[in-house]
C-alpha positions, 0 to 999 in steps of 0.5 A: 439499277441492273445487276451484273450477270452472274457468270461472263460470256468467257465463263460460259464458254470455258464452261463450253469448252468452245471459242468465245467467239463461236458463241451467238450474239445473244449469249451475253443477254441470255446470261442477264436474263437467267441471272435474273431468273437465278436471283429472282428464285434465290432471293439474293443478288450475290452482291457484296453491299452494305446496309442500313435497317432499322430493328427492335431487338427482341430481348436484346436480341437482333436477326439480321436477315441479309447473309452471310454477314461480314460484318456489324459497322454502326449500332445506333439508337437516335444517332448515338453510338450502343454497345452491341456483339455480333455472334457469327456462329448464331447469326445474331446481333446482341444489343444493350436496347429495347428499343429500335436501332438502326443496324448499319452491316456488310453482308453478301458476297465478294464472288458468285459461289461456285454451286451459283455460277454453275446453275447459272452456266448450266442454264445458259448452256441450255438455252444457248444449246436449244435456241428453237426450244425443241422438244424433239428434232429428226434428221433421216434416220438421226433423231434427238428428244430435248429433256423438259429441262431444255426448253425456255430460260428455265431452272430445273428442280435440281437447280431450285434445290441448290438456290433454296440455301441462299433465300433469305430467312426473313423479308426486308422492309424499308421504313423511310 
């Protein structure tokens, strides 16, 4: 399933300061293909959604390593209902088991945090900026020099520090 981009075409060009309609026809797919690039480097989709993993507490404790964590919905153990306590400030979900649960939690987030959707417009604009990826362009006695930054679909490092606060703690598997 394709993930919605991160910002809109209207965001971007409000972020512009330019008429949508002035914009070129690729800037919808060139903020798919850098949201991509944005989740891809972050690990995180910056979806609310709910999930359902199943854990071994280890003394009775439980890390869930999708965030932020909004809330524990069900604690099972083979299907039955178990006392558990989510401990927001710790990040971590108390249970009375030892062995493995099923967790089922809404986690993610409602809108695209702010710090996100400005890597994601300054991204877009760059490449929107420099669709012939120049490095360096003279018109008579008129000449521009592109930063590395500009050429390609790319993040900068600045933006990958921003990202690296959003990467999961933990990998997420799957037993079915």
């Amino acid at each position: 399933m394709a993930l919605p981009p991160l910002a809109t075409v209207e965001d971007l060009a409000g972020w512009m300061q330019v008429d949508p309609g002035t914009l070129p026809a690729s800037t919808a797919s060139t903020l798919a293909i850098v949201s991509a690039i944005i989740r891809k480097e972050a690990r995180n989709t910056f979806q609310r959604r709910t999930t359902t993993l199943r854990r071994k507490p280890v003394e009775g404790v439980i890390r869930l390593p999708l965030r932020p964590v909004v809330s524990v919905d069900a604690v099972t153990l083979s299907g039955a209902p178990i006392v558990h306590e989510w401990d927001d400030e710790a990040e971590r979900l108390f249970v009375n088991a030892c062995a493995p649960v099923s967790v089922t939690f809404t986690h993610g987030y409602a809108q695209v945090p702010g710090d996100v959707l400005a890597v994601a417009l300054t991204a877009a604009q760059r490449v929107i900026g420099n669709p012939n990826d120049l490095r360096q362009e003279t018109v008579g006695s008129v000449s521009v020099t592109y930063a590395a930054e500009t050429i390609g679909a790319s993040l900068s490092p600045a933006d990958k520090d921003l990202l690296a606060r959003y990467r999961r703690r933990f990998a997420v598997t799957r037993v079915l």
